[in-house]
C-alpha positions as CSV (number, residue, x, y, z in Angstrom):
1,X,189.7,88.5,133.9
2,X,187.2,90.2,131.8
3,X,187.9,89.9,128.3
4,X,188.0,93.8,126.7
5,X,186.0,94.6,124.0
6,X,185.2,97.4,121.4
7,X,182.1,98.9,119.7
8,X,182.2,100.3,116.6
9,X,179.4,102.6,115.3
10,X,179.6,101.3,111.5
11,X,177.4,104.3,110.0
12,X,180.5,106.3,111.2
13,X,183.0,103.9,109.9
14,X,180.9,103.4,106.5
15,X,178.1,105.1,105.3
16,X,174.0,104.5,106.3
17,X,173.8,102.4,103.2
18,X,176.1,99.4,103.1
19,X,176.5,98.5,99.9
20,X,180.4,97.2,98.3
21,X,182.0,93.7,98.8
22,X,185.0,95.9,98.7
23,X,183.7,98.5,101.9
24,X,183.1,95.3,103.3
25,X,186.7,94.0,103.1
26,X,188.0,97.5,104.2
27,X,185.5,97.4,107.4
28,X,186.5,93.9,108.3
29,X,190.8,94.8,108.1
30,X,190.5,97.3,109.9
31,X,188.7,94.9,112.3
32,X,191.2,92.2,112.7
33,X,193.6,94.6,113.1
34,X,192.1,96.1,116.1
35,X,193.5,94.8,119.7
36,X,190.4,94.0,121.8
37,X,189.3,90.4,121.1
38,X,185.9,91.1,121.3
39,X,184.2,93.9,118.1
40,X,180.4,94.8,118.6
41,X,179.3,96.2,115.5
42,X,175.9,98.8,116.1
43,X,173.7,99.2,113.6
44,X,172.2,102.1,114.3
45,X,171.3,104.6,111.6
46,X,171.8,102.4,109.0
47,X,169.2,103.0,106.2
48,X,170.0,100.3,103.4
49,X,172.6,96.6,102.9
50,X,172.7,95.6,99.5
51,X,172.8,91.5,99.6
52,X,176.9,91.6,97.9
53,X,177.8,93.3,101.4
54,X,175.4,91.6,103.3
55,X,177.5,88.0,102.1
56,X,181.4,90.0,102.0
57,X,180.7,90.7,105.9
58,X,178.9,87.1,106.5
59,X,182.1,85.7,105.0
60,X,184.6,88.0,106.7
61,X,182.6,87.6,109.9
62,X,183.3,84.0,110.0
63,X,187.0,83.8,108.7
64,X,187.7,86.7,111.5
65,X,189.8,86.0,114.5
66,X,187.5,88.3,116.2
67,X,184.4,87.7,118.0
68,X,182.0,89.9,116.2
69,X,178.6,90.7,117.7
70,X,175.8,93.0,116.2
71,X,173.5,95.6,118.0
72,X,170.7,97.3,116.7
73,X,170.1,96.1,113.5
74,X,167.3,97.3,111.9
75,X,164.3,94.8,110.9
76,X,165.1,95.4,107.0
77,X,169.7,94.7,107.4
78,X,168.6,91.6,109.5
79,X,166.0,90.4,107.1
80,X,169.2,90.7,104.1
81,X,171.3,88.6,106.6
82,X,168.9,86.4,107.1
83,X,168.2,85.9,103.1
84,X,172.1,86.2,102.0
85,X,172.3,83.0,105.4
86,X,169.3,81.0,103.9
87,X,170.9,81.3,99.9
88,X,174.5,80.0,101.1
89,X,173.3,77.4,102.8
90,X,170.6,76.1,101.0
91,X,173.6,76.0,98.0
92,X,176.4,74.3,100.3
93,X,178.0,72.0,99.6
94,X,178.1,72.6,96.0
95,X,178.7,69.6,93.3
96,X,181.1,70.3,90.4
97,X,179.9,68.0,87.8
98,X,181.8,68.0,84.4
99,X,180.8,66.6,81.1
100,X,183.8,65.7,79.5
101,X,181.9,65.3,76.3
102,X,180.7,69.0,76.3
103,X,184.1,69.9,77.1
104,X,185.9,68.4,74.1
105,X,188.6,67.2,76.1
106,X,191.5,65.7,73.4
107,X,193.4,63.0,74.3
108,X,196.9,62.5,72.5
């Protein structure tokens, strides 16, 4: 049994210029709450990905239940994935370091 899926055309869903953390969010609940298992997203006709959308969907791609695929992605959306990919995880895992004497913590 052949697992269904679904392509969605995101310069219909969106715009040509992907730019919000918030379109992002809206794209990928609509997403999850589709039925087939399987989403392939196609790029095609998208002009523009500003890196804060570029990370929302990275993030959203990999908290989905989905399994999210691309398609045509043009050489300058990849090249943002492929930044906003190299930036998180050149920074994980991230250190927290406090200075309790900067902080002026009082003790009572």
């Amino acid at each position: 049994m052949s697992r269904k899926s679904e392509t969605i055309l995101i310069v219909n869903s969106i715009a040509p210029n992907l730019m919000l953390r918030d379109i992002a969010n809206s794209f990928f609940n609509k997403i999850n709450a589709m039925d087939a298992p399987i989403i392939v997203i196609d790029f095609t006709g998208v002009r523009t990905i500003s890196r804060s959308f570029a990370h929302q969907y990275l993030v959203r791609k990999k908290e989905s239940p989905k399994e999210i695929k691309e398609t045509n992605m043009p050489d300058n959306v990849s090249k943002m994935f492929d930044v906003v990919e190299r930036s998180v995880s050149e920074n994980h895992p991230r250190t927290l370091t406090l200075h309790l004497s900067k902080l002026g913590a009082l003790t009572v």
